[in-house]
KEGU-751324 format. One record per residue (C-alpha): residue in three letters; x, y, z. Coordinates in steps of 0.25 Angstrom, whole numbers, padded with zeros to 4 digits, always signed. Layout:
<rs>
AlaXYZ/...
</rs>
This chain:
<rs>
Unk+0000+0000+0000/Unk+0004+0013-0002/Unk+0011+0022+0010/Unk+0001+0030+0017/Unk+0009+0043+0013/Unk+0006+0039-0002/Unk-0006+0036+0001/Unk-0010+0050+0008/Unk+0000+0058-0004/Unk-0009+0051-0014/Unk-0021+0057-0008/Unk-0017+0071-0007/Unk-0011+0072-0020/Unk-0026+0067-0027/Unk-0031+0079-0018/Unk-0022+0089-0023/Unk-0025+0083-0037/Unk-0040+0084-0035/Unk-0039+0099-0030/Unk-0043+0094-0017/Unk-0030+0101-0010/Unk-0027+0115-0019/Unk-0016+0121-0007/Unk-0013+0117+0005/Unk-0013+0102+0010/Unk-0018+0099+0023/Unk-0010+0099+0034/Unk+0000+0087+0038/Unk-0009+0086+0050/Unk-0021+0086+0044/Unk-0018+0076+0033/Unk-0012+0068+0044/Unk-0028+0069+0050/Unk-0032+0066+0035/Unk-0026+0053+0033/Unk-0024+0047+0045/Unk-0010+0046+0044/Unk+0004+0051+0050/Unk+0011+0065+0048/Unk+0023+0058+0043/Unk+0014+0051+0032/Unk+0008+0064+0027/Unk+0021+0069+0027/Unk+0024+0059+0016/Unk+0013+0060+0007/Unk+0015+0076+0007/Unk+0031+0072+0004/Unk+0026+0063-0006/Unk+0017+0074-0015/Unk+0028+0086-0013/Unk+0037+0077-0020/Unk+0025+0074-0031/Unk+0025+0090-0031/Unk+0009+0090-0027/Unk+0012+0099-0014/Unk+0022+0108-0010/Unk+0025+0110+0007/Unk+0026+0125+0013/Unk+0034+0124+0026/Unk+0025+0128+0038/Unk+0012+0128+0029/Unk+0012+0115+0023/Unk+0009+0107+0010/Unk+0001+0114-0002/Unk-0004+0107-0014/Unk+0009+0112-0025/Unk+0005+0121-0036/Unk+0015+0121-0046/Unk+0017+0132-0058/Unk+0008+0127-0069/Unk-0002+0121-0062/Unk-0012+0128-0070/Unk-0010+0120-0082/Unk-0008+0107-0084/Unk+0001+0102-0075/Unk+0008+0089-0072/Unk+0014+0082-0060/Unk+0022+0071-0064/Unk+0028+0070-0050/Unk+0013+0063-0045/Unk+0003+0055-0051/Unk-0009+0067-0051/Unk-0006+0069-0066/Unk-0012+0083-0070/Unk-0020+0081-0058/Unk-0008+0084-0047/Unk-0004+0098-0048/Unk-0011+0112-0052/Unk-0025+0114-0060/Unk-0033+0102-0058/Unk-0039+0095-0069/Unk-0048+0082-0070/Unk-0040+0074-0079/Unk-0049+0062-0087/Unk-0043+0050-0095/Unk-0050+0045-0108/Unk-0043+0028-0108/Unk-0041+0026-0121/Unk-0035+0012-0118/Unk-0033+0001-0106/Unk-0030-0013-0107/Unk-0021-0022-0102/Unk-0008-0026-0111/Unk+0006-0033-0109/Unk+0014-0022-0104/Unk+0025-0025-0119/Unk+0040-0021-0119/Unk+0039-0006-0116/Unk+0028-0005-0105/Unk+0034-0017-0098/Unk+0050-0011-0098/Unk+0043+0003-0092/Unk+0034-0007-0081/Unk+0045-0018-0078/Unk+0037-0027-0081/Unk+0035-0040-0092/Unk+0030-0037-0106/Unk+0018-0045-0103/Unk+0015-0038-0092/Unk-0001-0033-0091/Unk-0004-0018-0092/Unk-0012-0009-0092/Unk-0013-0001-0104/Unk-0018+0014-0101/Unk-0021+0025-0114/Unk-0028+0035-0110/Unk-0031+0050-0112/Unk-0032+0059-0101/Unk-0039+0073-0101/Unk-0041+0087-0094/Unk-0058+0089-0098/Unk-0057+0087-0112/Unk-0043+0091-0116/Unk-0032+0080-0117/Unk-0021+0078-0107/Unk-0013+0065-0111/Unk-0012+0052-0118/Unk-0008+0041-0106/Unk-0003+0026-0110/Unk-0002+0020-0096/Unk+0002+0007-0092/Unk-0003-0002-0079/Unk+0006-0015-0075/Unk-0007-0024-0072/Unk+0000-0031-0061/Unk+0000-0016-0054/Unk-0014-0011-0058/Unk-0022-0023-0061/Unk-0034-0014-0065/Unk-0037-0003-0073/Unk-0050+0001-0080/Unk-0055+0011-0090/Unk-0063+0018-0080/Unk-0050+0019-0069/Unk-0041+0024-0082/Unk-0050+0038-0082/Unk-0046+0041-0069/Unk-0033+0040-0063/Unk-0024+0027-0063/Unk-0016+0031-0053/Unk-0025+0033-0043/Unk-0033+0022-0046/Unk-0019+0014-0046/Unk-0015+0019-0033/Unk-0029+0018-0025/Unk-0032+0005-0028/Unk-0021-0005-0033/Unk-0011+0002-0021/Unk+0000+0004-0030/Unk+0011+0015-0024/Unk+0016+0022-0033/Unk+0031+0026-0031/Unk+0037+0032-0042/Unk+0037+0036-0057/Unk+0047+0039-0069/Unk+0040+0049-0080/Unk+0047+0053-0093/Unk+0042+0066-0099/Unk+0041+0070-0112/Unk+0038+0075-0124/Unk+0032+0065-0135/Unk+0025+0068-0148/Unk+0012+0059-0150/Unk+0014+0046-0158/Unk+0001+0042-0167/Unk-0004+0032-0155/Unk-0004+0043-0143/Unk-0010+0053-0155/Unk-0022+0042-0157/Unk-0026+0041-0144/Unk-0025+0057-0141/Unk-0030+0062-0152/Unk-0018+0070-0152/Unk-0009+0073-0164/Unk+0002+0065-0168/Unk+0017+0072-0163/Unk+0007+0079-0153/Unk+0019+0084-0141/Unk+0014+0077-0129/Unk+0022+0077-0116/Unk+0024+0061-0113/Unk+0026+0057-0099/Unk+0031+0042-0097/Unk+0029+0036-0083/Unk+0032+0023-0075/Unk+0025+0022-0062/Unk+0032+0013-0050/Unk+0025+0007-0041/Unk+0030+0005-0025/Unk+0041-0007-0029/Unk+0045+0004-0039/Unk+0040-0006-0051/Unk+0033+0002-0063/Unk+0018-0001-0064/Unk+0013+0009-0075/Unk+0021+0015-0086/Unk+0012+0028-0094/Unk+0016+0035-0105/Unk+0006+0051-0104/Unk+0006+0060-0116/Unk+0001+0073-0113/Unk-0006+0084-0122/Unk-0010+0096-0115/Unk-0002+0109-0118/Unk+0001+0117-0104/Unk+0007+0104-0098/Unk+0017+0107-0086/Unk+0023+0094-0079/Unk+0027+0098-0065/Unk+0036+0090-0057/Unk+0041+0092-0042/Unk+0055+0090-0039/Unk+0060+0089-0025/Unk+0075+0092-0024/Unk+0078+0084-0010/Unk+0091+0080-0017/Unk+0095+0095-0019/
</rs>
């Protein structure tokens, strides 16, 4: 199971996402109160989203929800797992699947998922949306073993949450590779989007707690006005 810190820093950040906290958190002791837990475990889930860059801490006055400079347009946070959801103007993101099913894992996903060839996975295309204007093109895929089920209808929402609340993965880490990729006649099919369109591409493998890979995604994004925000904590400086 995932730590109780985890558990309480997952909570807060779908709070800050959801608009729920705008400024100021609650205090240590009244999140203590709140969920029934130690000072020392707050502590670590407030350490946990100021290195995700979701709050920032003002000495003497406590922890504030972080705005950073663009948070009027669109905005990415690559440092959590909030999307376009974690930081600045909120908006309610939708997904359109355009495909999921259940493949052998082949040569390339399996090399990115240290896993066999033969290996199940869940295969992932879908478009995501800001009301009717297109945010990306996703190809996401599940090691089976780690995510035994997925449907249609948990694909329009957030597989994330929907992994971490009810199959008790912890997530630990994740390696992204950003950059810029022209649409290639498949990505343009399913967009609608012309081919050689200039997207910005963001590669990602997701570890799980024994640090082993279980999903592998590849996200073209469209929109102009795109800012992706990353916080940085120089302990080793």
């Amino acid at each position: 199971m995932p730590l109780k810190y985890k558990k309480v820093a997952f909570e807060i950040s779908r709070q800050i996402a959801s608009g729920e906290y705008t400024s100021k958190l609650p205090s240590e002791a009244e999140l203590v109160e709140k969920y029934q837990t130690s000072r020392n475990t707050i502590r670590n889930a407030m350490n946990a989203l100021f290195e995700q860059g979701l709050i920032k801490r003002v000495q003497g006055s406590g922890y504030f929800v972080n705005t950073p400079l663009h948070s009027e347009g669109y905005l990415m946070n690559i440092a959590g797992k909030n999307g376009l959801g974690g930081l600045g103007k909120k908006r309610s993101i939708t997904s359109k699947v355009l495909e999921l099913e259940i493949i052998p894992a082949g040569a390339e996903v399996a090399a990115r998922l240290e896993c066999q060839p033969e290996d199940p996975v869940y295969y992932v295309s879908r478009l995501r949306f800001s009301g009717t204007e297109l945010i990306s093109l996703e190809h996401a895929y599940y090691l089976k073993q780690q995510v035994p089920y997925l449907t249609k209808e948990i694909c329009e929402g957030s597989i994330f949450d929907f992994i971490v609340e009810n199959y008790a993965i912890e997530l630990t880490n994740a390696d992204e590779y950003v950059s810029v990729y022209s649409l290639g006649e498949a990505e343009s099919k399913e967009s609608g989007q012309p081919i050689g369109t200039p997207t910005l591409r963001i590669e990602e493998i997701n570890c799980i707690k024994n640090e082993h890979p279980f999903n592998y995604s590849n996200a073209y994004y469209f929109q102009k006005g795109l800012t992706v925000y990353m916080h940085i904590n120089n302990s080793l400086a």
